[in-house]
C-alpha positions as CSV (number, residue, x, y, z in Angstrom):
1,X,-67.6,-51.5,-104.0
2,X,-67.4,-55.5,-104.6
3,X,-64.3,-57.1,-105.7
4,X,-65.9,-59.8,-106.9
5,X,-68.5,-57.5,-109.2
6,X,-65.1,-56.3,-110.9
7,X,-63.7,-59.7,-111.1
8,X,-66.7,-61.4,-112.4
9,X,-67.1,-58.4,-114.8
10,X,-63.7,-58.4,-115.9
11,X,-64.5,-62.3,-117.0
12,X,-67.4,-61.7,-119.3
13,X,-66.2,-60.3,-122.6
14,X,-68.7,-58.1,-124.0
15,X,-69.7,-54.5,-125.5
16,X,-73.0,-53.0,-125.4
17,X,-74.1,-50.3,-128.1
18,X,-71.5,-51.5,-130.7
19,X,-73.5,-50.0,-133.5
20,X,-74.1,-46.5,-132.1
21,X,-77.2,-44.9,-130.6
22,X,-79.8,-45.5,-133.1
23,X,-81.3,-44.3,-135.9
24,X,-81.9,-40.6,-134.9
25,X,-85.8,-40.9,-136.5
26,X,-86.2,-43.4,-134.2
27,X,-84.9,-42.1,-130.9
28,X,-86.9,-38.9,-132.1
29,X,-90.2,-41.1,-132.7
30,X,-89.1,-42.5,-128.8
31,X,-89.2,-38.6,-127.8
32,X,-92.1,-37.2,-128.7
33,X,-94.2,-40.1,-127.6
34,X,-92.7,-40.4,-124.1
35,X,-95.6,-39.0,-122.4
36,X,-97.8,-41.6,-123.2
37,X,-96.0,-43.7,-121.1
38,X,-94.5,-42.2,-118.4
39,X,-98.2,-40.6,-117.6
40,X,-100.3,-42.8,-116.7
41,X,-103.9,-41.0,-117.7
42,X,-102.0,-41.0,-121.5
43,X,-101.4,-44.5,-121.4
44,X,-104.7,-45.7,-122.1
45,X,-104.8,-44.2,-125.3
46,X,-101.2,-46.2,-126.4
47,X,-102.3,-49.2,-125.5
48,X,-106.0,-48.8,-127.0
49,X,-105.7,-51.9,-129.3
50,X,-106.3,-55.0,-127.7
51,X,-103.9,-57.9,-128.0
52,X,-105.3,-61.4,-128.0
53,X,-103.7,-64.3,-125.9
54,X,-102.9,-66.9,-127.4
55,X,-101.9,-70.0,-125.2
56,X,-100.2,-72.7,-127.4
57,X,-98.9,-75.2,-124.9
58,X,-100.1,-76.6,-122.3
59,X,-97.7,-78.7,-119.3
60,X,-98.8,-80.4,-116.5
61,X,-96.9,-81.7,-113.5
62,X,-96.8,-82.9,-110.6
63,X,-96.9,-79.6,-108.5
64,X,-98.2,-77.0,-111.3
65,X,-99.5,-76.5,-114.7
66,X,-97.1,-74.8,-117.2
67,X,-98.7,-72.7,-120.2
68,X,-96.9,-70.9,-122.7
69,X,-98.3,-68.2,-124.3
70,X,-98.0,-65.6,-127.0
71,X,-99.5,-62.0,-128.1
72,X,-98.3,-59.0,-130.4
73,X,-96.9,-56.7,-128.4
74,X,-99.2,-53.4,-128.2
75,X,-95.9,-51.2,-128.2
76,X,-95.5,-52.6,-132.2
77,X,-98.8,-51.3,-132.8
78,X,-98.7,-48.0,-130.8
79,X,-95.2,-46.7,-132.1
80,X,-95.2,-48.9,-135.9
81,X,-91.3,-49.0,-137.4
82,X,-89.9,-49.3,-134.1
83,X,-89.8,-52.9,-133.4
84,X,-88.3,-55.1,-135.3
85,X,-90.2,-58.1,-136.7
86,X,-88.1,-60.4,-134.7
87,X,-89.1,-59.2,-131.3
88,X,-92.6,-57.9,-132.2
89,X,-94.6,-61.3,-131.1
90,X,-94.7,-61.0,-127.0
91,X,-93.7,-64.3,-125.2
92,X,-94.4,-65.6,-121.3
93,X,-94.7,-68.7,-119.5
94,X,-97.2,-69.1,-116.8
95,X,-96.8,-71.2,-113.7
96,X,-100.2,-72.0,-111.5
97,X,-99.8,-73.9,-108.6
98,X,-102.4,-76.9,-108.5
99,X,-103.1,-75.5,-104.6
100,X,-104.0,-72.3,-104.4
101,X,-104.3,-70.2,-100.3
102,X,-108.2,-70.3,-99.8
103,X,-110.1,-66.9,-101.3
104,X,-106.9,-65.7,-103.0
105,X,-105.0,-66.8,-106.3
106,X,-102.1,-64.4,-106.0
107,X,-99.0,-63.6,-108.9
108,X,-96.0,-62.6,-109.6
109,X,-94.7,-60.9,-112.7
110,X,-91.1,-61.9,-113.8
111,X,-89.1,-59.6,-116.0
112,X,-85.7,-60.9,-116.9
113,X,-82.3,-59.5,-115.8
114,X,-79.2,-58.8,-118.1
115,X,-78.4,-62.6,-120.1
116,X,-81.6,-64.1,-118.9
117,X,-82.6,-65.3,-122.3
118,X,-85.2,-67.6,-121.2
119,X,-87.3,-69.2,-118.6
120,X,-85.6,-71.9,-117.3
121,X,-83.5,-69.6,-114.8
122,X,-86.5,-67.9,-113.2
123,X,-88.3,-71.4,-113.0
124,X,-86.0,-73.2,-111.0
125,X,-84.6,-70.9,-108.7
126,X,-87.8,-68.5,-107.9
127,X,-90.9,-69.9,-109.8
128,X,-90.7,-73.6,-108.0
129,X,-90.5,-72.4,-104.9
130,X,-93.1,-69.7,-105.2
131,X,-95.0,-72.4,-105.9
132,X,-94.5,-73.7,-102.6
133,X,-96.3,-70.2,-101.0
134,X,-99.4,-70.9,-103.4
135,X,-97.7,-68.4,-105.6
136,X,-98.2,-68.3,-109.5
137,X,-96.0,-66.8,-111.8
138,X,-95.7,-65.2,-115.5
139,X,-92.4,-65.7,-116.9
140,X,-91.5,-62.8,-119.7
141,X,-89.0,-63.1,-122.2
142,X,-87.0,-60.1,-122.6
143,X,-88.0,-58.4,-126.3
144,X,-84.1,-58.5,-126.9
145,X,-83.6,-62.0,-126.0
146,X,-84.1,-65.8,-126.9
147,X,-86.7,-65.9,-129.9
148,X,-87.1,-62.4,-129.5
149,X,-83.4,-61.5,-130.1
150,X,-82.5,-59.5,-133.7
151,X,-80.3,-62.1,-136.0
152,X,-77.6,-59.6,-135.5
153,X,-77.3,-59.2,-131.9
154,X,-74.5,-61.1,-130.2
155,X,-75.5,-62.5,-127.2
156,X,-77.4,-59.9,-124.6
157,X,-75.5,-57.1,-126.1
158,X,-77.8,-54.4,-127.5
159,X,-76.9,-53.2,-130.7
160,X,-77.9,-49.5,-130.1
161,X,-78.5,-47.1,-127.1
162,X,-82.4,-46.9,-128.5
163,X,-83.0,-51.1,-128.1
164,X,-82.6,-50.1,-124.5
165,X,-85.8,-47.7,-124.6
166,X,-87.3,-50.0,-126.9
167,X,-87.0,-53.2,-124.7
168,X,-89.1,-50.8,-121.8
169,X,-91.4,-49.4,-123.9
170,X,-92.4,-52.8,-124.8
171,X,-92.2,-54.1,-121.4
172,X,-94.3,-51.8,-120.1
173,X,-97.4,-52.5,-122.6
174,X,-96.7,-56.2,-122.6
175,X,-96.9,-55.9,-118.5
176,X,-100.3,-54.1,-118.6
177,X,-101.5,-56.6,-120.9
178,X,-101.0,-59.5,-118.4
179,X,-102.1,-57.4,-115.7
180,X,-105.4,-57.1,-117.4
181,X,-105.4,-60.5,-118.2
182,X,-105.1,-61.8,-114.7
183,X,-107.2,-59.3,-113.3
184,X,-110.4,-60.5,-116.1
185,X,-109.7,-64.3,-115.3
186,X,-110.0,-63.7,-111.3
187,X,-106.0,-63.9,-110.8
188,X,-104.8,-61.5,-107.6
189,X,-103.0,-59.8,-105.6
190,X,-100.5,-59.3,-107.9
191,X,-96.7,-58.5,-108.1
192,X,-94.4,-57.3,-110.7
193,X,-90.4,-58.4,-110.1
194,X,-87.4,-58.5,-111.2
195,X,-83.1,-58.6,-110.5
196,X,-81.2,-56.3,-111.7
197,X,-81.9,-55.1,-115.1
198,X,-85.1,-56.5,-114.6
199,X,-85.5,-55.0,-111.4
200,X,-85.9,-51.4,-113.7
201,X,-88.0,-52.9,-115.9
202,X,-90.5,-54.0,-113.1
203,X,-90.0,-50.5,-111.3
204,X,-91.6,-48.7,-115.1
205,X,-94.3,-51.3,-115.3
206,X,-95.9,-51.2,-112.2
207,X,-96.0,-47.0,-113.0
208,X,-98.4,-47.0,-115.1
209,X,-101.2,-49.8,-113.5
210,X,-103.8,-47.6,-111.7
211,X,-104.7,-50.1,-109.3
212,X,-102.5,-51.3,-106.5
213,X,-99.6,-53.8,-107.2
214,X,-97.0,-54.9,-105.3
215,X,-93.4,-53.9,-106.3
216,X,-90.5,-55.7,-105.5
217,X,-87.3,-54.6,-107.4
218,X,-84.4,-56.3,-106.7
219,X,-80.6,-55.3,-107.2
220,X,-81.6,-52.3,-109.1
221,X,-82.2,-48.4,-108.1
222,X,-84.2,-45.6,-109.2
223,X,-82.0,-44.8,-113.2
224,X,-80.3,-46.9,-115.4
225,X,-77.9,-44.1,-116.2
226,X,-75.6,-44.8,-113.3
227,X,-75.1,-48.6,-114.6
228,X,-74.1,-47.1,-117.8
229,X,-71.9,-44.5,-117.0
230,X,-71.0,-44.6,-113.4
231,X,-71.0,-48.3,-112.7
232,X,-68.5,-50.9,-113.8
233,X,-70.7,-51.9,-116.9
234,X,-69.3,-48.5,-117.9
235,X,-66.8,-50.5,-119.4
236,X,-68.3,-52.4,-121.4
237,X,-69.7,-49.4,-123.4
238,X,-68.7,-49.1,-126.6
239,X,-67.2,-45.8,-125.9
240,X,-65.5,-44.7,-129.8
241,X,-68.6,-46.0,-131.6
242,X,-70.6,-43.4,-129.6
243,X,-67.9,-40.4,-129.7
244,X,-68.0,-41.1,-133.3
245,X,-71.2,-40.9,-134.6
246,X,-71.9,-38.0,-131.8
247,X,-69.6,-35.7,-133.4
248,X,-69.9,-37.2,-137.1
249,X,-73.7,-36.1,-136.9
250,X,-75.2,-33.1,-135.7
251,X,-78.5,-34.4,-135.1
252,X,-77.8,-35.7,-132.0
253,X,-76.7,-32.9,-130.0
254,X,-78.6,-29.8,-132.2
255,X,-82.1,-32.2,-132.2
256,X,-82.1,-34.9,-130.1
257,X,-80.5,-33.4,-127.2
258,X,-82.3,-30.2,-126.7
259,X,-86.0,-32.5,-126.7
260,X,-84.5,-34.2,-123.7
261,X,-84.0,-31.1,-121.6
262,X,-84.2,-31.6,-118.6
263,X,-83.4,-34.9,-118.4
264,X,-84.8,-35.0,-114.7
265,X,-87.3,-33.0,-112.7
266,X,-85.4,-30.5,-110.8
267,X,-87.2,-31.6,-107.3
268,X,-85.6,-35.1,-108.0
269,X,-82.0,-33.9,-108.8
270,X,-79.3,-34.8,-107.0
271,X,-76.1,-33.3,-107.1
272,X,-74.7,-34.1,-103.5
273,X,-71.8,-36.2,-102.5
274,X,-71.6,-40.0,-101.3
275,X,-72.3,-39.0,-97.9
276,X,-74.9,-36.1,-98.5
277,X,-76.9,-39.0,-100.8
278,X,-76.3,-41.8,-97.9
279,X,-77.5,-39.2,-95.6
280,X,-80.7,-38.6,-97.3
281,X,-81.4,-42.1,-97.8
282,X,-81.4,-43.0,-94.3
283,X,-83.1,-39.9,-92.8
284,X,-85.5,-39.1,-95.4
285,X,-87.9,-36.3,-93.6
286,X,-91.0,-37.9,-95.6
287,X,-90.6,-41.1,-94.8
288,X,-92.1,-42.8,-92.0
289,X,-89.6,-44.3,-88.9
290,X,-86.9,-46.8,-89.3
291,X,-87.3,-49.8,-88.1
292,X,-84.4,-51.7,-86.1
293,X,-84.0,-54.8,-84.2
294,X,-81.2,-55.6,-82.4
295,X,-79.6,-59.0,-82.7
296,X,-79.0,-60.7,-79.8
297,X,-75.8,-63.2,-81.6
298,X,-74.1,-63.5,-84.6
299,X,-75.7,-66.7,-85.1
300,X,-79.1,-65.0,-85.8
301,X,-78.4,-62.5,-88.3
302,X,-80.7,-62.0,-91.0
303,X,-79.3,-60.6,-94.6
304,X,-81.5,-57.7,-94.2
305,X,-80.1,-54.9,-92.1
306,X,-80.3,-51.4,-91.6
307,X,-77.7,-48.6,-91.1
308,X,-78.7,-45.7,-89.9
309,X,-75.7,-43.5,-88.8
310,X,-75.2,-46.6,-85.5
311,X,-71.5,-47.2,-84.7
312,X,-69.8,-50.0,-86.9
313,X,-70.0,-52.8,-84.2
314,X,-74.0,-52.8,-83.8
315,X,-76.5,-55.4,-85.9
316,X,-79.9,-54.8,-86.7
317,X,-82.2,-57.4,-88.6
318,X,-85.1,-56.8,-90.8
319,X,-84.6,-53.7,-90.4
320,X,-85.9,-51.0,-93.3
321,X,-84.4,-47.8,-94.3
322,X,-87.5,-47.0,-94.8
323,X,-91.3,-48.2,-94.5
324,X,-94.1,-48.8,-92.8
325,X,-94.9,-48.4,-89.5
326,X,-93.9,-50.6,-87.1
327,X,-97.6,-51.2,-85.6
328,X,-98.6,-52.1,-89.2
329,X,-95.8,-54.8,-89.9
330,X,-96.9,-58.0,-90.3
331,X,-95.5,-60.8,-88.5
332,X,-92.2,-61.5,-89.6
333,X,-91.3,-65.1,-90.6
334,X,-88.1,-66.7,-89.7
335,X,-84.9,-65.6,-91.1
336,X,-84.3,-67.0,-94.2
337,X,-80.3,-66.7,-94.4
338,X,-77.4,-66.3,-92.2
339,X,-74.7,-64.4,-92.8
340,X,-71.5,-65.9,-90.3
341,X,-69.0,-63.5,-88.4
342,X,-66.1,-62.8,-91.0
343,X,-64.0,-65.5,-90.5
344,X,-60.2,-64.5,-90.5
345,X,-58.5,-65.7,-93.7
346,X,-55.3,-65.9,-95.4
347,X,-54.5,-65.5,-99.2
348,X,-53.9,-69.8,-99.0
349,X,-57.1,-70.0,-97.3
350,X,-59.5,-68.1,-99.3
351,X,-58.1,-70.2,-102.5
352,X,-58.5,-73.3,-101.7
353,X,-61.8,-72.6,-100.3
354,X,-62.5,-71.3,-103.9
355,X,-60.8,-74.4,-105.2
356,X,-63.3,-76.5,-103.0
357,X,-66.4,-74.1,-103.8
358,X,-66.0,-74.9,-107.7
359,X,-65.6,-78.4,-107.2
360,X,-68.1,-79.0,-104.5
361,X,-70.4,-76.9,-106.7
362,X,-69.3,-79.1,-110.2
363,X,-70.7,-82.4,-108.7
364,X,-74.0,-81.0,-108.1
365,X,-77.1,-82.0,-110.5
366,X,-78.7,-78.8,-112.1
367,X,-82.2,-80.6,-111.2
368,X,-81.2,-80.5,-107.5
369,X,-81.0,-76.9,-107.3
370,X,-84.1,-75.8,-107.1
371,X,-83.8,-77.8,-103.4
372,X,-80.9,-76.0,-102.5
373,X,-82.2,-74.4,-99.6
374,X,-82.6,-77.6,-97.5
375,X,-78.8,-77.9,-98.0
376,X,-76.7,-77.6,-95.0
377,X,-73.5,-76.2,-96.7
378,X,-70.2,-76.4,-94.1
379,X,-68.2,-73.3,-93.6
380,X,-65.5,-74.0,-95.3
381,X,-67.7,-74.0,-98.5
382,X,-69.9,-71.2,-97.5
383,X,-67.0,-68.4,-97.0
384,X,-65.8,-68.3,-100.7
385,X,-69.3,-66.4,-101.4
386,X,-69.3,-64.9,-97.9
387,X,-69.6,-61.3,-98.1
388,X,-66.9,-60.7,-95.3
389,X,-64.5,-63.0,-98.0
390,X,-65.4,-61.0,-101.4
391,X,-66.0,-57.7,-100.8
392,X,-64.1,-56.1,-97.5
393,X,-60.9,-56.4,-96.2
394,X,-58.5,-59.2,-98.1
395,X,-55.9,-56.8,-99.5
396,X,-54.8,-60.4,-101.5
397,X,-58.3,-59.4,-103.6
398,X,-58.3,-55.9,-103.1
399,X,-56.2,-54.8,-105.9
400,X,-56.8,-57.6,-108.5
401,X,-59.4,-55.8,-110.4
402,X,-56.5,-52.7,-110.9
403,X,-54.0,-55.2,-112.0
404,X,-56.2,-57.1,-114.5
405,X,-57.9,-53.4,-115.7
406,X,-55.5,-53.6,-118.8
407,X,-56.5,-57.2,-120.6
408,X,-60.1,-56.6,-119.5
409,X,-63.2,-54.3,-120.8
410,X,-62.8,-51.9,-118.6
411,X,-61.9,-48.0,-120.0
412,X,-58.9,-47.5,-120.6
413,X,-59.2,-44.0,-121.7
414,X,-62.2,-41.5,-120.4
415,X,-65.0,-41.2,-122.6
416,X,-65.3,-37.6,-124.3
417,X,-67.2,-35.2,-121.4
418,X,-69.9,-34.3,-123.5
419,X,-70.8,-37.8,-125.1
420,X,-70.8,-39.2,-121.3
421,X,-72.6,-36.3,-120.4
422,X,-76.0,-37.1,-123.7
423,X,-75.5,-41.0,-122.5
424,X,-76.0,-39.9,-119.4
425,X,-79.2,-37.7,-120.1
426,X,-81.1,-39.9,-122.6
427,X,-80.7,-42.7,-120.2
428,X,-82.1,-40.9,-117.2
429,X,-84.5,-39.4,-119.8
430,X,-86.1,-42.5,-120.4
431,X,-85.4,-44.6,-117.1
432,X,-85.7,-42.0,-114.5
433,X,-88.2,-42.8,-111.9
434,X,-89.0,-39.6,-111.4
435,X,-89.9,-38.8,-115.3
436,X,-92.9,-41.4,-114.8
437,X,-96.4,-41.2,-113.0
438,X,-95.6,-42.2,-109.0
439,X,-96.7,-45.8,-108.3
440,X,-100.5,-46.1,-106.5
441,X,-99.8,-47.2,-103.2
442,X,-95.6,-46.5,-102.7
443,X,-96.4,-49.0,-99.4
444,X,-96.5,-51.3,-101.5
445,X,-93.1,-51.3,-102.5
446,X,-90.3,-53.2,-101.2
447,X,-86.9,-52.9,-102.9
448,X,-83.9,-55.3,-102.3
449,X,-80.0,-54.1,-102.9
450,X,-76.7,-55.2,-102.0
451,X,-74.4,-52.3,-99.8
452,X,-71.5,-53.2,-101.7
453,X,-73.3,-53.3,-105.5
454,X,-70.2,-52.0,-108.2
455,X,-73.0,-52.5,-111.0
456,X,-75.3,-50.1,-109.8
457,X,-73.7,-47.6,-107.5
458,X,-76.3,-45.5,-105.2
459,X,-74.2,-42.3,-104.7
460,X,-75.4,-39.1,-106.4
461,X,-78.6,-40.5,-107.7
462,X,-82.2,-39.9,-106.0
463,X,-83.3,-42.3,-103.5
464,X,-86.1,-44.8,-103.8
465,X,-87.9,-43.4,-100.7
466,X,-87.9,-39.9,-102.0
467,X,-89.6,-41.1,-104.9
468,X,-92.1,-43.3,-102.9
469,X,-92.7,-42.5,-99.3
470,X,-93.2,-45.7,-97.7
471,X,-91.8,-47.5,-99.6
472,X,-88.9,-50.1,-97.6
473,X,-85.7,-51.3,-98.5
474,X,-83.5,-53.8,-97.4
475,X,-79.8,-53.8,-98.2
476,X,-77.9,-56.7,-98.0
477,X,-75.0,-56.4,-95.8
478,X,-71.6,-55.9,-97.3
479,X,-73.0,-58.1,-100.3
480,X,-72.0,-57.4,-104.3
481,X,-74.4,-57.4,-107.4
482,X,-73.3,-60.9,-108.4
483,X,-72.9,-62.5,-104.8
484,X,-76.7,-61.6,-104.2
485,X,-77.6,-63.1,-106.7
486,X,-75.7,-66.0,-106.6
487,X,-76.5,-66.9,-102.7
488,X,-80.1,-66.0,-103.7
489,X,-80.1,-68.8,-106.4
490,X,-78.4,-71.2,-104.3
491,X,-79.2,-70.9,-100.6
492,X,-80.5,-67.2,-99.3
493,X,-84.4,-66.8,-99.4
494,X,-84.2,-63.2,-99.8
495,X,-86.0,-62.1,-102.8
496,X,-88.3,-64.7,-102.4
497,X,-89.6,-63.4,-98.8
498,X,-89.7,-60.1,-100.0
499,X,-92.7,-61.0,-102.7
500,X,-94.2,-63.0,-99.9
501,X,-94.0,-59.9,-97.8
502,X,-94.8,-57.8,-100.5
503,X,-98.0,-59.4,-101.2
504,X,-99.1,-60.0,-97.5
505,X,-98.8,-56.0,-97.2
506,X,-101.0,-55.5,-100.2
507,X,-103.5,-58.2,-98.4
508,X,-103.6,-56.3,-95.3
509,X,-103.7,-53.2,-96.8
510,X,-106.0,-53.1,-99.5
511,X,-108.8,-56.3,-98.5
512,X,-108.3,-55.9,-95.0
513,X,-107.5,-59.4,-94.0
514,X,-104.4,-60.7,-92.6
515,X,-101.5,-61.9,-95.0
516,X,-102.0,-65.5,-95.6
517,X,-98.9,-66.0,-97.4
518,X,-96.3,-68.0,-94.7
519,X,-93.5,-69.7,-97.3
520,X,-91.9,-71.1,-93.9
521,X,-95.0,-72.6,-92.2
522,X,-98.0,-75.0,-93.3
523,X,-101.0,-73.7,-95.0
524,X,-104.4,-74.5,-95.8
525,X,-104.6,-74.7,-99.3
526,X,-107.2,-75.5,-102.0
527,X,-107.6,-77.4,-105.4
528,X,-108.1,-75.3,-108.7
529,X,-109.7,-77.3,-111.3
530,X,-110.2,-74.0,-113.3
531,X,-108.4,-73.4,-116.7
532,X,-107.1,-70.4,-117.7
């Protein structure tokens, strides 16, 4: 597990579901309508009304045209009462290149991770340089977030365990709503992606599209439910709120809890150990063969690796736990990050290269980072967000989260059994993979996470190729939640090759050309004089 995921968490004050789980009408509303969208052939009928876009700014620059754009979200009209009227008016920003790849005008759904509030962040660090690819993008704002945020909510802090459901229900009729869009106005191949929080939210909307889409969910798994109550954002639960009102009101276990049983299909429920669930990831029986490429020096490795039950000292790059066949790859492109040998380092050492990192990082522009990866960063500035730095073996940070566990959010006592145990159950209830209709074409999926992720732990929770065989997944090496991200938004191309991959399998695969999209080498491209 990352150090540097417990001491970034233990930095950010905050408490999620501070005002309890919900109004039990509306969690029971949430119930008895789950079907129409975790089925796909119900969801038509949810979704029946059509929302008008409305497009009420228009931005043009150098390299793109920026719209922004509005619509009621469907979910407001499908479930009425549930939204608030805050969050109720849908909200995106769309980024078309003004050079498109000849015959194709391909996009990318964005859905925003946890404090993303609005689209500046996704812009800059993926959107621009998607661009670059002949890439569009849409831009959502999060219905809990930015102008879409109740008055009351501090921050990115839900006030109840039923926004959570809310915000996806939402997401997932605001989704299919762009989808259609882009598919009437000529817009495709399309992908849906997102980090983290988003990463779920993009996993549910691409569920219930009955055409093929490429997937690419990024530091997120198959359940919210362990980021909740397994993870370290366990902490920042507002534990007594949710024992209170659990035991104050019957409802909630004599009502609410028995329409949520089971929480997970039985085929899809694990129950085994860290190893038995490792095991089953990387030797899943329906799966077709890993792929593995030996490295020939440290020099050349590629964040993407696989692990496969290989002694310690062996390397692979790009390699998958699981996915396609190697016959069908397409060509790979060059490797878009290097991770160095871990360096040896000394308590002294690793602070000042800290000290340096902040300062070094202080005197940089923010409208110079979306060029970030043509910077040629020296060691000594690299290895404070090395992985071999933050999350393996400096006993100096080893056992700073333990010592700082008492001034921070983390819980100090356990949670009551049985209110840990409902938490646990609505969440997988409502965000469980396997409670939703299986994606069209699981090829088509490509998931990124980080080995040593403390936000959303992988033991004891069904693996993403069990769900969708074929699908592939890279882990990045000995990396955290937050250091992913971080490198990714300064220097690592990683999420950004993986929607370029993504796409170029959906090319391949479904109009039977090769992929065109190359974001390391020069392409063709072609003028769009169209408006959308």
């Amino acid at each position: 597990m990352s150090a540097f995921d417990k001491i970034y968490r233990s930095a950010i004050p905050m408490k999620f579901f501070t005002k309890g789980w919900g109004k039990p009408e509306v969690l029971r509303k949430l119930v008895e309508n789950t079907e129409f969208i975790t089925r796909r052939d119900r969801f038509e009928t949810l979704v029946a009304h059509e929302s008008p876009i409305t497009f009420e700014q228009r931005t043009v620059r150098k390299n793109a045209v920026i719209l922004e754009g509005s619509f009621i979200s469907p979910f407001s009209k499908a479930l009425p009462g549930v939204m608030l009227p805050e969050n109720e008016l849908a909200r995106f920003q769309l980024i078309l290149p003004k050079e498109w790849i000849p015959k194709y005008r391909p996009i990318c759904l964005q859905l925003a991770g946890t404090g993303d509030h609005t689209y500046y962040r996704r812009r800059l660090f993926l959107a621009n340089r998607l661009l670059e690819d002949g890439i569009a993008s849409i831009i959502i704002m999060n219905p809990f977030y930015s102008k879409r945020k109740p008055r009351d909510q501090r921050g990115s802090c839900l006030n109840y365990v039923s926004d959570l459901f809310i915000m996806g229900g939402a997401l997932i009729t605001e989704c299919a709503t762009l989808l259609r869009w882009c598919e009437t106005n000529g817009y495709g191949p399309v992908a849906i992606h997102g980090i983290s929080m988003g990463g779920y939210m993009a996993s549910l909307c691409a569920t219930v599209w009955p055409k093929p889409v490429s997937l690419i969910p990024c530091l997120s798994w198959t359940t919210a439910s362990v980021v909740f109550v397994d993870g370290i954002m366990a902490g920042a639960v507002d534990w007594d709120t949710l024992t209170k009102q659990y035991f104050a009101d019957s409802v909630f276990s004599d009502c609410i809890r028995p329409l949520i049983q089971p929480s997970i299909p039985e085929k899809y429920r694990c129950t085994g150990t860290l190893e038995e669930s490792s095991l089953e990831m990387h030797s899943e029986p329906s799966a077709q063969p890993t792929v593995a490429l030996r490295s020939s020096s440290p020099s050349e490795l590629d964040p993407v690796f696989n692990s496969n039950g290989t002694t310690a000292n062996e390397t692979y790059v790009g390699g998958m736990v699981s996915g396609p066949n190697p016959s069908t790859l397409l060509p790979s492109s060059a490797p878009t990050s290097v991770l160095d040998s871990p360096p040896s380092s000394s308590p002294s050492t690793v602070q000042s290269d800290v000290a340096r990192t902040l300062f070094f990082l202080s005197l940089i522009p923010l409208k110079q980072l979306g060029d970030s990866r043509t910077w040629h960063l020296p060691d000594a500035l690299r290895r404070p967000f090395d992985t071999s730095i933050w999350h393996t073996g400096i006993s100096y940070f080893r056992p700073w989260p333990q010592n700082i566990s008492n001034i921070s959010n983390f819980i100090s006592t356990p949670p009551d059994p049985e209110v840990r145990q409902f938490l646990r159950e609505l969440m997988d209830y409502f965000t469980h993979l396997g409670n939703f209709s299986p994606v069209t074409d699981p090829r088509l999926v490509l998931a990124v996470t980080a080995e040593q992720d403390a936000y959303v732990p992988r033991h004891g929770v069904t693996p993403l190729n069990k769900l969708y065989p074929g699908a592939e997944i890279r882990i990045l090496p000995q990396s955290g939640h937050v250091g992913a991200y971080l490198r990714n938004a300064v220097w690592t191309r990683d999420f950004r090759q993986a929607i370029t991959d993504c796409l170029n399998r959906q090319v391949e695969l479904h109009y039977g050309e090769p992929g065109p999209f190359r974001s390391s080498q020069t392409k063709e491209t072609v003028t769009d004089t169209r408006k959308p």
